[in-house]
C-alpha positions, 0 to 999 in steps of 0.5 A, a space after each residue: 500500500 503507498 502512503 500519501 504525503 503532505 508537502 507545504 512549501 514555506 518562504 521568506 521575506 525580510 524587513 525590519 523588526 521590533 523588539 521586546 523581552 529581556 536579557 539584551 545580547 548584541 549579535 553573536 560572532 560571524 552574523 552579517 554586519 549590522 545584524 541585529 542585536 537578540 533578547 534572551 530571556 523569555 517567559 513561559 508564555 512567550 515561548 508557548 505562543 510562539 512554540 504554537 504559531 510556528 509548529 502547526 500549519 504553514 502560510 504555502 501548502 501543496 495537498 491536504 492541510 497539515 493538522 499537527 506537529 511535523 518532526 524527524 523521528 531519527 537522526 538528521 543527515 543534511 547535504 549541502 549541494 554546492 552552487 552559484 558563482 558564489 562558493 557559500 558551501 562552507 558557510 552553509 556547513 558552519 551553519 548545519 554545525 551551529 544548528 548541530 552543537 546548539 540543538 543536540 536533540 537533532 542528532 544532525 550531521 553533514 553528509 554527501 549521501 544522496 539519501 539524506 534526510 535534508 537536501 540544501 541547494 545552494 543557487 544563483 538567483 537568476 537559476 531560482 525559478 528553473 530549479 524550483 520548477 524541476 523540483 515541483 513542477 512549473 505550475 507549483 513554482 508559478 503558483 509560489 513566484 506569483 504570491 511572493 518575491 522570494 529569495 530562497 524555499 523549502 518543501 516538506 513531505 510529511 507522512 500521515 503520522 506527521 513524520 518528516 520524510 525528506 525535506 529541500 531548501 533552495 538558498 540563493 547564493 549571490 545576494 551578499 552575506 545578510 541574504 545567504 545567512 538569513 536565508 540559510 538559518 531561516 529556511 533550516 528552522 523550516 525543514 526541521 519542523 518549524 513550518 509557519 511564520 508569525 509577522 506579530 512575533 519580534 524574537 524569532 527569524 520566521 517573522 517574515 519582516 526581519 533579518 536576522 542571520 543566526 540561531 538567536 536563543 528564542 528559535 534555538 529553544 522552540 527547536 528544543 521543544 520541537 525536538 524534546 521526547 514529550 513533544 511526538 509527530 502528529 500530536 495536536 495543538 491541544 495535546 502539545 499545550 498541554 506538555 509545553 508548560 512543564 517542558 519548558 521548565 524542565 530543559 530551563 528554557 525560560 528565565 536566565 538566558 541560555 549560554 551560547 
């Protein structure tokens, strides 16, 4: 029997953002210049709210609604398939690996497998729209460039339990350094589960309106809800709130901000 899976595609824009919390750090080493600067402590609302905007639905989808969660259930291996007249491949490994020591949850590795669970192509802008139709064909690649400027892409495939079957990102390469980093940790977020964005949201790089170009601590602990044993492929939003408030204080995401 062949099982059907859901894929949404999910995009990015950028602008600028407000700010709130507490805990105000400047922007970590190796972010673009003028990156801007992240809070680091959160209440355990905030991080509720944003745990539930980000992780259930997303704004493009292809096929039936997702309903609930969306993870890897095993060990990640991403591929970074290098390309574009701008060689961004060991930028792109330097951010799989931030993602790999900051989330151990992950269990994330590179590898040049072809089976990997996680594929990054890394492109010139003027390739964008040939790629995305030879991955989705023309009339999904019309549908998403008509609704958007966009500047890099994931699709997700997911089975009917909410599993993550294989995840693609497109990452353009040559729009200097704020676009590639912002676009590189943005669209992983996508691929690990985090399919929605929130533009009311002033922490986190899936709000659509802002650049950010790192993990900042908000997004690192959504990921480490996502990826926390109480949090399982297909549960819903009710069940997930139920869960979050006591596995927020036990990992210690709320409060003191966590070390980098």
């Amino acid at each position: 029997m062949t099982r059907w899976c859901v894929a949404y595609l999910v995009l990015i824009a950028t602008t600028n953002a407000a700010v709130a919390a507490s805990g105000k750090q400047p922007a970590p080493a190796g972010s673009f210049e003028r990156a801007p600067a992240q809070y680091t402590r959160f209440s355990v609302a905030e991080l509720e709210r944003g745990f539930l905007a980000l992780a259930f639905g997303s704004d493009l989808r292809i096929g039936a609604r997702p309903l609930g969660i969306r993870r890897f259930d095993h060990a990640i291996r991403t591929r970074v398939i290098a390309g574009g007249i701008v060689d961004r491949g060991a930028t792109m490994s330097r951010v799989i690996e931030d993602y790999a020591r900051e989330v151990p949850a992950l269990h994330l590795s590179e590898t040049t497998a072809p089976e990997a669970d996680i594929e990054v192509r890394l492109i010139d802008e003027k390739d964008f729209q040939s790629a995305l139709q030879a991955a989705f064909g023309k009339q999904i690649a019309k549908t998403f460039v008509a609704r958007t400027d966009p500047q890099c892409m994931t699709s997700v495939r997911s089975d009917p339990d909410g599993k993550i079957v294989h995840s693609v990102s497109f990452i353009i390469v040559d729009k200097g350094d704020d676009v590639f980093l912002d676009c590189a940790y943005h669209e992983l977020l996508h691929a690990f589960g985090l399919s929605n964005h929130d533009q009311h949201n002033p922490w986190t790089t899936l709000n659509q309106k802002r650049m950010v170009g790192y993990l900042t601590v908000y997004d690192r602990s959504l990921l480490t809800l996502l990826y926390d044993s109480r949090i399982r492929p297909g549960m819903t939003r009710r069940q997930a709130h139920a869960v979050l408030p006591s596995a927020i204080a036990e990992l210690g995401l709320a409060g003191p901000a966590q070390g980098r």
